[in-house]
C-alpha positions, 0 to 999 in steps of 0.5 A, spaced: 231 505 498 231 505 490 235 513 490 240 509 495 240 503 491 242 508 484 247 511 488 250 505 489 250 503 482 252 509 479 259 510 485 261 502 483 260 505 476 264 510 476 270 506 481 270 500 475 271 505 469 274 511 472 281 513 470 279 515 463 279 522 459 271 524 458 272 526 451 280 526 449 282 527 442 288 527 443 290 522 449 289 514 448 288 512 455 286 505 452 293 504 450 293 503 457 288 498 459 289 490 460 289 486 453 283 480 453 281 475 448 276 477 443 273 469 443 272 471 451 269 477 450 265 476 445 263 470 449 259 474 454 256 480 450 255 475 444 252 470 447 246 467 443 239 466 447 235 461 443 229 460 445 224 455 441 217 454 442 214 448 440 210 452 434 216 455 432 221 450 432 222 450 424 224 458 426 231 461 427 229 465 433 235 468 437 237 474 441 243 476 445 243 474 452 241 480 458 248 484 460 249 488 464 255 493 466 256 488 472 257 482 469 262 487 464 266 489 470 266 482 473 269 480 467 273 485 464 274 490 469 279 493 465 276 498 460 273 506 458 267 508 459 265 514 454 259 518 456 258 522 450 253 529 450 247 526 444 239 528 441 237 523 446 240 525 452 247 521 453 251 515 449 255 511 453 260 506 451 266 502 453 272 500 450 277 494 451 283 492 448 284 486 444 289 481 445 288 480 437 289 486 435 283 492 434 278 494 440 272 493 442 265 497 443 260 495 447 254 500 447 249 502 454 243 504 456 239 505 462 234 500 463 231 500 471 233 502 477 238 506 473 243 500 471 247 499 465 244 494 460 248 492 453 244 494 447 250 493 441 257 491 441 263 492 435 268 489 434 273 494 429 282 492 427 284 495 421 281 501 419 280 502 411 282 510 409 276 514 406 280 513 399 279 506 400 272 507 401 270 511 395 273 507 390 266 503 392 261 505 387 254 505 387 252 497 383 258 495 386 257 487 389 257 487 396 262 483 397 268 488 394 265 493 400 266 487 405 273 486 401 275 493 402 272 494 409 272 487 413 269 491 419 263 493 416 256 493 419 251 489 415 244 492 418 237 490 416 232 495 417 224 493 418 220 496 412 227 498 407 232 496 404 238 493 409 244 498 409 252 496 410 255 502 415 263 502 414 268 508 418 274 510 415 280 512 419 278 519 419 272 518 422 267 519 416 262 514 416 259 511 410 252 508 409 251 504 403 243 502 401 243 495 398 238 491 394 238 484 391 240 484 383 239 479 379 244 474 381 241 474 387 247 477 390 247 484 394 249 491 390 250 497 392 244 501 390 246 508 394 252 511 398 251 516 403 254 520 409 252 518 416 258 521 419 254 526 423 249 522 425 248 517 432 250 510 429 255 507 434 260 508 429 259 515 429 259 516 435 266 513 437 272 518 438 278 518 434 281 517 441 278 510 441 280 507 434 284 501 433 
């Protein structure tokens, strides 16, 4: 029963979000899918589950609300799906179309039985060109990388210095090291290249940009 269940999963998968090249540089099939509104789509990958214990009813405590491939293609049965070769096996993700312009990502994995759960999402418009990106210098605000980049990916990282990714329109992506100066406002305290690494950011072919 479970292998025919998997089988189940895996051929509605495969109907919902066929019609896409697996890896087409060069073909824009998402010039071709239904535009939807990016209130709506944010609406079921962004919305906030907020559980509030009594003891901890002083806390912001928040997570995303469970969502699976499913509910995506109830919703939005106009999408492709990516499935890309990775260190950890497979990176999957789909792409829609925005009706405000720009696209949006969202990011699977396998959770159990084999059904795909939402574990990231991204919202990207206009993206800013390597040369843009680099007259962002190391002490530099914050706020001019958010200025040059309106996409830009602030990340807090448990036990380390949160980091800001941002990907140029010629794919490189940037990681920019931030700490808290004096004014107590972000700065910008390394800036690497993290084009070939397995963020989401890097993992989206240039088929898929806005």
């Amino acid at each position: 029963m479970k292998y025919i269940m998997l089988f189940i999963i895996t051929l509605q998968t495969f109907i919902l979000f066929a019609g896409c090249a697996p890896r087409d540089e060069k073909k824009n099939d998402v010039d071709l899918l239904t535009k939807y509104s990016i209130n709506d789509l944010q609406g079921l990958f962004e919305a906030i589950y907020e559980p509030q214990p009594p003891e901890q009813e002083d806390r912001t405590v928040f997570s995303f609300k469970k969502v699976i491939i499913d509910d995506a293609a109830a919703e939005f049965p106009s999408s492709c799906m990516r499935r890309l070769p990775s260190k950890n096996g497979e990176f999957i993700y789909t792409v829609y179309n925005v009706k405000e312009g720009g696209r949006y990502y969202v990011r699977w994995n396998s959770a159990d039985e084999g059904i795909l759960e939402c574990v990231d999402r991204i919202y990207l418009k206009d993206l800013p060109s390597e040369r843009e990106l680099k007259k962002v210098k190391k002490g530099d605000p914050y706020s001019k990388l958010e200025k040059t980049d309106e996409n830009c990916r602030f990340v807090y990282r448990m036990a380390s210095y949160p980091i800001a990714y941002s990907l140029a329109s010629n794919g490189k992506v940037y990681g920019f090291t931030l700490i808290a100066g004096d004014d107590n406002e972000y700065r910008i305290a390394a800036i690497q290249d993290c084009s070939d690494s397995e963020i989401f950011l890097s993992m989206i072919i240039k088929a898929d940009y806005p």
